[in-house]
N, C-alpha and C positions, 0 to 999 in steps of 0.2 A: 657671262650670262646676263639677258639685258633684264632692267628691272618688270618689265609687262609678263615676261616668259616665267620671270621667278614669284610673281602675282597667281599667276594660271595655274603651276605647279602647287603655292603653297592653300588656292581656293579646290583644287585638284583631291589634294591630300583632304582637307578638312571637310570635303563632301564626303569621302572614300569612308572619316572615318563616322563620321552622321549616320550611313549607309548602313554600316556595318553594327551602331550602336541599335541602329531602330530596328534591325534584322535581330540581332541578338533579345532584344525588346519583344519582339514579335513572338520568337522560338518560347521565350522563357514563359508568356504570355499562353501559348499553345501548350506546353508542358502543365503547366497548372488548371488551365482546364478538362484535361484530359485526364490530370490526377483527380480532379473534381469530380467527372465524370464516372470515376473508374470507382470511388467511392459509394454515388447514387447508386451504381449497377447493383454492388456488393450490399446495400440497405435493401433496395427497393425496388430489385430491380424489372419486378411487372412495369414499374408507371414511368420509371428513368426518361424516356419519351416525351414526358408531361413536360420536363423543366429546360426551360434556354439558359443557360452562363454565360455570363461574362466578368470580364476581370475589369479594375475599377482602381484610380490610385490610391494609395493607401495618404489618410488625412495628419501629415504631420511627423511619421513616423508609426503610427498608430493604425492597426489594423481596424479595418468598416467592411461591412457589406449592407445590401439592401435588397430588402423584397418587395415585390411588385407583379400584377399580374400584368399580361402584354397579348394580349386577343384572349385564345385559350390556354392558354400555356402561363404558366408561373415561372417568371423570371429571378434567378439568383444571381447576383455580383458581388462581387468579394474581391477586395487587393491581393490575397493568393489564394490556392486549393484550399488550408485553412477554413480561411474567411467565408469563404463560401462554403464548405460543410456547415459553418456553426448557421449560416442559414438556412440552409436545409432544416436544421433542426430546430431554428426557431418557427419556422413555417410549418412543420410537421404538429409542434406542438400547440402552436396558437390557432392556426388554421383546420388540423386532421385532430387532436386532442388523440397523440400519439406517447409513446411514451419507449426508450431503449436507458434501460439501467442492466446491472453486473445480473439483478435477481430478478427477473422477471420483465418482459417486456410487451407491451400493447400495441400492435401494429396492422390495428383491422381496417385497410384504407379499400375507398369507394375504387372503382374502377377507374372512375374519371373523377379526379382531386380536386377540390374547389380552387378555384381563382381569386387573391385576396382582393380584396375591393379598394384597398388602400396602399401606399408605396411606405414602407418601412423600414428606417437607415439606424443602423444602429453602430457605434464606434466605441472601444473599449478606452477607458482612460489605462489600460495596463501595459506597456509595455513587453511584460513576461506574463505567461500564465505556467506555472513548474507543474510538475506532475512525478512523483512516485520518490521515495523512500527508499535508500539501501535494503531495508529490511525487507520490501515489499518484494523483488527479487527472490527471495526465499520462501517467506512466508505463507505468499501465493503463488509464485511462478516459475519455484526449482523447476517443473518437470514442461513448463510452456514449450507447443512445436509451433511451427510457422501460422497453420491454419488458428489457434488462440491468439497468439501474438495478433497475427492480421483484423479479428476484430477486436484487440484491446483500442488498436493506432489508430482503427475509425470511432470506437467510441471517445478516444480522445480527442481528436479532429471535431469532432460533431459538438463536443464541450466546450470547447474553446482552446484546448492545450495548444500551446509552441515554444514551450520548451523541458522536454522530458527525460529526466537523466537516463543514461543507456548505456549500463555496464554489462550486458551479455557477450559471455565469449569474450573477457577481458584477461581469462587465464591462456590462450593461448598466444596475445599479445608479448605476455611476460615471460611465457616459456623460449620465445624465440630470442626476446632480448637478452635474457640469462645463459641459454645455448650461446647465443655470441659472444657474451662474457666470458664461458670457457667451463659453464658449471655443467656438472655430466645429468642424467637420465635420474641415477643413483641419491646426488646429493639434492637435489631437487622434491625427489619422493615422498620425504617428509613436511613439505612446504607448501605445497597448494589442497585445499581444502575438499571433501567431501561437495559434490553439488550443494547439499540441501544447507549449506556452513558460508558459503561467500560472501555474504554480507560482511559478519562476522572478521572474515580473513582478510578482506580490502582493507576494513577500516582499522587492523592489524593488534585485533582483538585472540588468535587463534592462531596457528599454524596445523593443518595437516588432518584435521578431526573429520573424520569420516570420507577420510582416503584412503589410501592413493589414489589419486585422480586421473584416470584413463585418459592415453591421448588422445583417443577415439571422442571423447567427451569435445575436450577443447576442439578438434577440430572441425566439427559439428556443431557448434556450438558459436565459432567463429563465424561459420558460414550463415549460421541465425542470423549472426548480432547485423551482415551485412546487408542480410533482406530487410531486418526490423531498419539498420539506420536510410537505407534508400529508400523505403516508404513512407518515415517519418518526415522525411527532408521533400519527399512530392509533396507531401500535406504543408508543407507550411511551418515546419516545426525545426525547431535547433538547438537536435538534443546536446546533452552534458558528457562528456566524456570523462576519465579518469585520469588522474593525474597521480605521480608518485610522489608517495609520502614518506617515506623512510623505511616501512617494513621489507626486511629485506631475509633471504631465508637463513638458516642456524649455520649453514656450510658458509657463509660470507666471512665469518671470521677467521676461516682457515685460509681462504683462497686469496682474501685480503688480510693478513696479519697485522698492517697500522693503521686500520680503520677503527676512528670512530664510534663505537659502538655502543648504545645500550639497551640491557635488557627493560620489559616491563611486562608486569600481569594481569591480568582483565578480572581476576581474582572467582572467578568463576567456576572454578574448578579445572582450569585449562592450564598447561605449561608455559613457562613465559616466552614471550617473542621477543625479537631482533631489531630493533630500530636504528638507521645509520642517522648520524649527527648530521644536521643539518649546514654546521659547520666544516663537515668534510668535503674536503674537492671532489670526493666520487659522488657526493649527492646531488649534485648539477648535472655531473656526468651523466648521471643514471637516468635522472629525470629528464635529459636533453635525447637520450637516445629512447626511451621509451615513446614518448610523444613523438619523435620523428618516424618512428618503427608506426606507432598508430596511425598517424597521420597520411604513410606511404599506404599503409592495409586496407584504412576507412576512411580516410579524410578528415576533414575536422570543421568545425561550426565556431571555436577559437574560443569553449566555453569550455571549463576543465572544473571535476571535481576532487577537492583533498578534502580531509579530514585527519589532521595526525593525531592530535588528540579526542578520539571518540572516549570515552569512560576510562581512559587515563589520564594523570597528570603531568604535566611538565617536570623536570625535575628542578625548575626553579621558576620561583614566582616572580622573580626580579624583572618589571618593564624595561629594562633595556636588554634583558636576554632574551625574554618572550618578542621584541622588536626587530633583536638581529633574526630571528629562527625564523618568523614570519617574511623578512624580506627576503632572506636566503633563500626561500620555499619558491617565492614568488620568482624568482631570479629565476633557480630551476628548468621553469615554466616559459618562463620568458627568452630563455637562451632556444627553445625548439622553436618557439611560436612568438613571436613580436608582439602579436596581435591578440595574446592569452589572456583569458579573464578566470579568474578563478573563483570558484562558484562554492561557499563554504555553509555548510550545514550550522546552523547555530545550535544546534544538542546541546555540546557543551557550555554552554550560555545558562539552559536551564539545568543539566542534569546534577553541574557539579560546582552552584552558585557561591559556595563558600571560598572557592580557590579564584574565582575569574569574576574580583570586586573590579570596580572602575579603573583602576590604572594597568589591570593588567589585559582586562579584555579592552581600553583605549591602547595601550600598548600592540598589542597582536596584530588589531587591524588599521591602524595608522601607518604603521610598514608601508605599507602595500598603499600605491595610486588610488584615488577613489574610482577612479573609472574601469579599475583592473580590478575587482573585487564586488560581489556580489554576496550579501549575506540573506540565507535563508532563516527566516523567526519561524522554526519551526513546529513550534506547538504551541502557533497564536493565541488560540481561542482557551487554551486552559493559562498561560502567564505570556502575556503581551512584555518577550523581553526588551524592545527597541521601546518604551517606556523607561527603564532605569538603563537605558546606555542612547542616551539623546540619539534614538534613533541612529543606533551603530556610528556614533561616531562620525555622520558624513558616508557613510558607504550606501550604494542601493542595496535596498531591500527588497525580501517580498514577503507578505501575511500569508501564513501557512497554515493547514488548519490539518492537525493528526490525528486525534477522533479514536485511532484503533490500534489498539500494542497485542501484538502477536498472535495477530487469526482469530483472537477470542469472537463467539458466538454471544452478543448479549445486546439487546437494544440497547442504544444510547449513544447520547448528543447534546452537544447545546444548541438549540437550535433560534432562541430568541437571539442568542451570541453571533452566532453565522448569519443572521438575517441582517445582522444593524452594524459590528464591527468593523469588515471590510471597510464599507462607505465612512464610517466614523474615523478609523483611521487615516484614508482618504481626503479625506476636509478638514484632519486638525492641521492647525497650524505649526504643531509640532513631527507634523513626520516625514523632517527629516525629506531622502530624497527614496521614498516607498515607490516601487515601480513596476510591481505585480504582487499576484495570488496566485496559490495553490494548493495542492494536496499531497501531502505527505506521510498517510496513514501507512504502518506497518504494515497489513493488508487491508485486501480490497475484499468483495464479496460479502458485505454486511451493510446493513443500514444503509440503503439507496435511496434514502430519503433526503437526509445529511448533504452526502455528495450534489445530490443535483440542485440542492438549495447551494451550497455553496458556490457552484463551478456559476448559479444563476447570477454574482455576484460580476461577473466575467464584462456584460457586458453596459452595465451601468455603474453610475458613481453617486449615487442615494441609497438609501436603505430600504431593505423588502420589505414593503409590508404583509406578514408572515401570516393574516386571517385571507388575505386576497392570493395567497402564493399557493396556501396550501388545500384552499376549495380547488385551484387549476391542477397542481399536482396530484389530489384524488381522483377528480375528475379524468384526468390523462391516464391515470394509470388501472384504473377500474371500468372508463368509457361508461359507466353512466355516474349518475349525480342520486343518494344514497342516502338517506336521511341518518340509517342506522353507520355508515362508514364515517359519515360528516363527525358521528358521534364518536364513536371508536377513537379517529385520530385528536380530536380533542381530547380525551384522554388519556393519550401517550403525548401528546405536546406538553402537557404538566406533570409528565410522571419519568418516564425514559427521556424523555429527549428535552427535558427542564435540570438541572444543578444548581439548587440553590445559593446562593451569593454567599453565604457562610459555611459552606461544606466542603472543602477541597477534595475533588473527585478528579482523577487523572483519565481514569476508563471506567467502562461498566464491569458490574459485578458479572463472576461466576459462579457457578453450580457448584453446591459442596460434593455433586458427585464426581466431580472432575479431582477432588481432591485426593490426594491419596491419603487411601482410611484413614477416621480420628474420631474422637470424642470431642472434638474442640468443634467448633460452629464455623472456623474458615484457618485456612493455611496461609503461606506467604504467597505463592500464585494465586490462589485459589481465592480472591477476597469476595465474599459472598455479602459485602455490607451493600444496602440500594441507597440510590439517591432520592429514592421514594418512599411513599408507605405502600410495603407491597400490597394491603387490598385494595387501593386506588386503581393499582392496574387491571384486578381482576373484572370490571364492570367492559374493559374494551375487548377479552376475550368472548363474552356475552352480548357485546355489538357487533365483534364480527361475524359472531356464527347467524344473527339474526341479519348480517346483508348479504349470506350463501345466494339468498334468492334471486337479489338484482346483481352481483358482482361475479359470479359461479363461472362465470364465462372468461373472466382474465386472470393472463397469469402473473401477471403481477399479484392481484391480490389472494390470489393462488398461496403463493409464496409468504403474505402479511396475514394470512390466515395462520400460517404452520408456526411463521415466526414468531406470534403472540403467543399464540396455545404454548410453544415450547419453552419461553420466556416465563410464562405464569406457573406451568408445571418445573422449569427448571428449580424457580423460586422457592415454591412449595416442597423440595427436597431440602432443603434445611430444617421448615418445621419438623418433616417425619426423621431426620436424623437425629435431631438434638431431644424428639421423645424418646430416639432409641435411647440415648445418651443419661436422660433422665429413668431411664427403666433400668439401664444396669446398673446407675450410680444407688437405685433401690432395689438393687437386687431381685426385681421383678422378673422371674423367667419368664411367665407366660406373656406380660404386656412385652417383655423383651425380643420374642417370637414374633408379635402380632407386628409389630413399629417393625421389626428388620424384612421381615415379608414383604410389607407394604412398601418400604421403600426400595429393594428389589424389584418389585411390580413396575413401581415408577419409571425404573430405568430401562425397563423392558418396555412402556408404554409409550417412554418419550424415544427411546431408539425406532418402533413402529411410528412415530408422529413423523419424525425428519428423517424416515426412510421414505417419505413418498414423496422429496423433493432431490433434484438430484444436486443441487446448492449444498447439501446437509450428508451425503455419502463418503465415505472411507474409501471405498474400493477405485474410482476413478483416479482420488491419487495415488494409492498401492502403485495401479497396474499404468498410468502414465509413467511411473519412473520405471518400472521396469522395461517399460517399450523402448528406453533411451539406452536399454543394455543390447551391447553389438555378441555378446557372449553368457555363459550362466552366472559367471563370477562377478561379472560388471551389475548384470540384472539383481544378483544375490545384495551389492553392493548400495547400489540406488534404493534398493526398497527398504533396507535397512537406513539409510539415510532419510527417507520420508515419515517410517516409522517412530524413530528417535526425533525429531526433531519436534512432534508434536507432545510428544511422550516426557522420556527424562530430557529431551534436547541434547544432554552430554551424554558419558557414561552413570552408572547405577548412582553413584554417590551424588551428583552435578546439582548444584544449588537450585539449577534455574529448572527441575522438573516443575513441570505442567504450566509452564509460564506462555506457553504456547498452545493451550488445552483447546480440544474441537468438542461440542455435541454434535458429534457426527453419529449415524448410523450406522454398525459395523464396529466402531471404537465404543461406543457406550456397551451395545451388547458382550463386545470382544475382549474389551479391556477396564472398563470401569467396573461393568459389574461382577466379573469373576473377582477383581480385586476387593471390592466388597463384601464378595459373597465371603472369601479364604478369612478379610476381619471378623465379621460375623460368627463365622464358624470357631475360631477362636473364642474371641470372647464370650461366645457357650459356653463350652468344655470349660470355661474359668467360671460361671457361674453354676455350671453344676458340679464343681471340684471345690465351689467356696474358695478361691482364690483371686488374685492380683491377676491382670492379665499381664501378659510376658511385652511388651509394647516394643520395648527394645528388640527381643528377639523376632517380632512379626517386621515391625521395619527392615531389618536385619535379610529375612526370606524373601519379603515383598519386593523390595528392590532385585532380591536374583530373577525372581521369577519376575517383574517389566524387563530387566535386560534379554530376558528369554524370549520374552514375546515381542520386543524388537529385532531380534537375531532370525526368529521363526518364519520359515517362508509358508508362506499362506495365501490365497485369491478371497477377494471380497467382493458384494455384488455390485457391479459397475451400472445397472439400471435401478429404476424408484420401484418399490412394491407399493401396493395399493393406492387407493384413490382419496386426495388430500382434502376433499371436502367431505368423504364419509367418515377415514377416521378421525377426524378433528368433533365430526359431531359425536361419534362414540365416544372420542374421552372426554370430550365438555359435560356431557352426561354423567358420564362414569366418576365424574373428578369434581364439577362446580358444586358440590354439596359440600367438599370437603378443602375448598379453599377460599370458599368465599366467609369472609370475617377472621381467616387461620392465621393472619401475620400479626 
């Protein structure tokens, strides 16, 4: 072969393969816009028309878009589908004073959009923006079908998210890799979780609690998890998948008799679980064929999440054991996937600070590559733990902000925190190698205020100034500008959504009606202490109802209207309890009558206040989980799962009742206040008999009777009754006499 011909040949090939990279370039180029596109439709899609795309490269690594207008038309560019939603929404909101949150949304745009007068490029210094919480799975989205799912993934797109853990439909992953193993139908039964329980089960806190788990479920369920990850991955995003951690089910110890094994308890009231040693050969094995099993199903993004130790401990503290079990893990991972990074919740950092001092949380994650390992600081904003672990040690991180434990309904936030930490962590010198934000609240659907101040963090590396941040966010969310709103939320910015520097407040308070009956002023879920003085807040109940007139028209403040009144009324059922409390401890029938009436009223007032938001209803998650039943038994099962979980969460005895309490409509009328009424009615009969009341024995019946009313099939009303600006003004009437100056 002469050397000119093997010139030709080898200029031949390197065109061919040019050809083919910029072809592929091109395609990939075309797919993101189209995702882009396919997003506008699904927001906006009268005006979708208005706006040109185009794709742009990304600065460094570092995702950028920019807005600009370009004749009549508003141009968007972004280095993927991503980037370009988050412009949409910056243009939406800077240009249209638009507004798309969980609670209430403003989206009253002109026919013909304005055209920005100026070109505006904006580039994230974060590498990750994480998005969602084991628990949030549960908490808000056991019963999620495609149509919810589909706009959770564009309000994430539009925030900035791109990388969002994505465990749906991860149990029938494991059923098949278990099936392969050899384990039967039978021995299985007892091992995967009720829907409304996975969190829980992954992080191998539980086994089997409010199952058996229909296959019908998983495989449904699977088919979800493929739509959710193929829409995530158009946008731009790369989600987290699940990695195994050693929970493995109670029949492993027969089928495997030299394995490894130990038990552990979540101490919860649940039976112990299974964990294979991290040092046994089957625990690579397992972990090598699950990943490859996922990976062949969905694919993989080469981002994996463990957690072995969630709220248990290691069974030794010694840094070189905690060192081999961490590398061992990571090996695991690494024998499916080369390319595995494994993505660890830092919980354990804060929940169980006494066991994981410095040499053993240095220990843990030292194991593991810096570049294989990603630690999430998960509840930044209440103990910044990458401060007392130099910034994990050399591992990436990312500032996490968690805001909300278990669906609770209560204003609250730090919001001076959220404004200035990000950026502050950011520009110290000490952090370490920090390389995103996000959110990791337990659930979602509360305080929409929080979140979109936070995710606002997304695209700058300064601090907000939170008097300039929050005039744009009233104004976006109410479409006009409010002298009386302006007032209101200064208000709640020093009251709910302020934590004093001396007060350690983990979440907001709840209603002692959520508590199961007492004479005591708060339970152990149930903490009704504020971070405020409650009449501080009463004066912004009094500003909202006086900006009915200019704000009437959105639903956003639709929704900031119900949520204060319910807030200040929730509040105010502590005073009228602790007078019942004060009447029987004086033997007072009549004032005893008068105090338990009223506060009965309450609950029937404040069940009518959040029944006329459909945010605030019972019945839509009843009758969601029963639509996911293929049969009556499945249906009978799911709603029992929905109802417990908000309820006792476990069975009758379960520590953790009402650690997940809703002021829902339907629950207040259906369950808090008969359980009220039945103490009440008791502790009568004991004041008219001059006696003790039987305490023991009402605990004792009360718990049969919530397991009953968990078991009991029942419909609740899946629409709002009445209309949320009348009765907010009826019971501001009916009510600000009697709480203004009562805390």
């Amino acid at each position: 072969m002469s050397k000119k011909y093997l010139n030709k040949r080898i200029i031949g090939v390197l065109f061919c393969c040019v050809f083919i990279s910029l072809g592929n370039s091109s395609v990939k180029a075309q797919l993101n816009l189209r995702a882009a596109k396919g997003l506008i439709d699904r927001v906006i899609a009268k005006h979708a028309a208005q706006f040109i795309l185009e794709e742009i490269p990304a600065n460094n690594g570092r995702d950028v878009f920019v807005v600009e207008g370009q004749g009549d038309k508003i141009l968007l560019k972004g280095n993927n589908a991503g980037s370009i939603a988050a412009a949409l929404y910056f243009y939406l909101k800077q240009d249209c004073h638009i507004q798309i949150t969980w609670n209430g949304q403003h989206l009253p745009l002109p026919d013909k959009l304005p055209v920005p007068t100026k070109l505006i490029r904006q580039e994230t210094p974060y590498q990750y923006r994480y998005y969602l919480n084991y628990c949030t799975f549960n908490y808000t989205m056991s019963w999620w079908d495609w149509d919810r799912w589909e706009k959770e993934i564009d309000w994430m797109a539009l925030h900035g998210i791109n990388m969002p853990l994505a465990i749906t439909g991860e149990a029938y992953t494991w059923y098949q890799v278990y099936k392969d193993m050899g384990f039967s139908d039978a021995e299985l039964k007892g091992f995967f979780s009720g829907p409304a329980y996975f969190a829980w089960f992954w992080m191998g806190n539980l086994d089997g609690w409010g199952g058996p788990l229909p296959l019908n479920w998983m495989k449904s369920h699977f088919e979800l998890q493929k739509k959710i990850l193929k829409r995530e991955r158009a946008l731009g995003m790369k989600p987290v998948l699940p990695a195994f951690t050693g929970h493995v089910p109670k029949a492993f110890k027969e089928k495997f008799p030299e394995a490894k094994l130990k038990t552990t308890n979540w101490h919860n009231g649940f039976a112990d679980t299974y964990i294979l040693d991290a040092h046994d050969p089957l625990f690579a094995e397992i972990g090598k064929r699950f990943l490859q099993k996922q990976k062949e199903l969905l694919g993989t993004d080469h981002l994996y999440s463990a957690d072995t130790f969630n709220e248990n401990e290691p069974p030794s503290d010694a840094p070189a054991y905690l060192s081999d079990l961490s590398r061992k893990i990571y090996e695991g991972m690494q024998k499916a996937d080369s390319a595995a990074v494994w993505v660890m919740q830092g919980w354990l950092f804060f929940s169980d600070r006494h066991f994981w001092q410095a040499p053993q949380t240095k220990a843990l994650l030292e194991a593991v590559p810096d570049d294989k390992m990603i630690i999430l600081d998960l509840a930044t904003e209440i103990e910044p733990v990458w401060k007392r672990t130099e910034a994990f040690y050399g591992k990436p991180w990312i500032w996490n902000m968690l805001n909300n434990f278990g669906g609770n309904n209560n204003l609250f936030g730090r919001m001076e925190t959220v404004a200035t930490q990000p950026a502050a962590a950011l520009n110290s010198a000490d952090k370490g190698r920090l390389s995103g934000i996000g959110l990791t609240m337990e659930a979602t659907n509360q305080n929409p205020v929080i979140y979109e101040l936070m995710m606002d963090n997304t695209w700058r590396g300064a601090p907000i100034d939170l008097d300039q941040w929050l005039n744009t966010y009233i104004r976006n969310r109410y479409g006009v500008v409010s002298k009386h709103a302006l007032k209101a939320w200064d208000i709640l910015r020093k009251t709910v959504y302020t934590v004093p520097k001396d007060k350690y407040k983990r979440d907001g308070n709840e209603s002692i009606i959520q508590a199961r009956p007492t004479f005591d002023s708060m339970t152990r879920w149930a903490n009704t202490r504020l971070n405020y003085d409650g009449n501080d807040l009463v004066p912004a109940w009094t500003e909202m109802i006086a900006a009915i007139a200019d704000c009437k028209r959105s639903d956003g403040f639709r929704f900031d209207l119900v949520d204060v009144g319910r807030q200040v009324l929730a509040n105010y059922a502590l005073i009228l309890q602790q007078r019942v409390a004060a009447a029987y401890k004086a033997k007072d029938k009549v004032a005893f009558r008068k105090q338990a009436n009223a506060f009965i009223a309450l609950i029937s007032d404040l069940d009518q206040l959040v029944g006329t938001r459909q945010d605030f209803l019972l019945g839509p998650w009843v009758a969601a989980a029963r639509k996911w039943g293929t049969t009556s038994k499945e249906k009978a099962l799911y709603e029992q799962n929905a109802k417990d979980l908000i309820t006792l969460w476990g069975d009758k005895n379960c520590p953790l009742n009402e650690y997940a309490c809703r002021q829902w409509s339907g629950l207040l009328s259906d369950f808090y206040k008969p359980r009220w009424e039945q103490f009440f009615k008791l502790a009568t009969e004991a004041l008219e008999q001059g006696k003790p009341m039987d305490m023991a024995g009402f605990n004792s019946s009360i718990k049969t009777w919530e397991w009953n009313w968990v078991k009991q099939r029942k419909d609740y009303r899946v629409n709002t009754k009445g209309d949320a600006i009348q009765v907010s003004e009826q019971l501001y009437k009916k009510y600000i006499g009697q709480v203004a100056g009562a805390f």
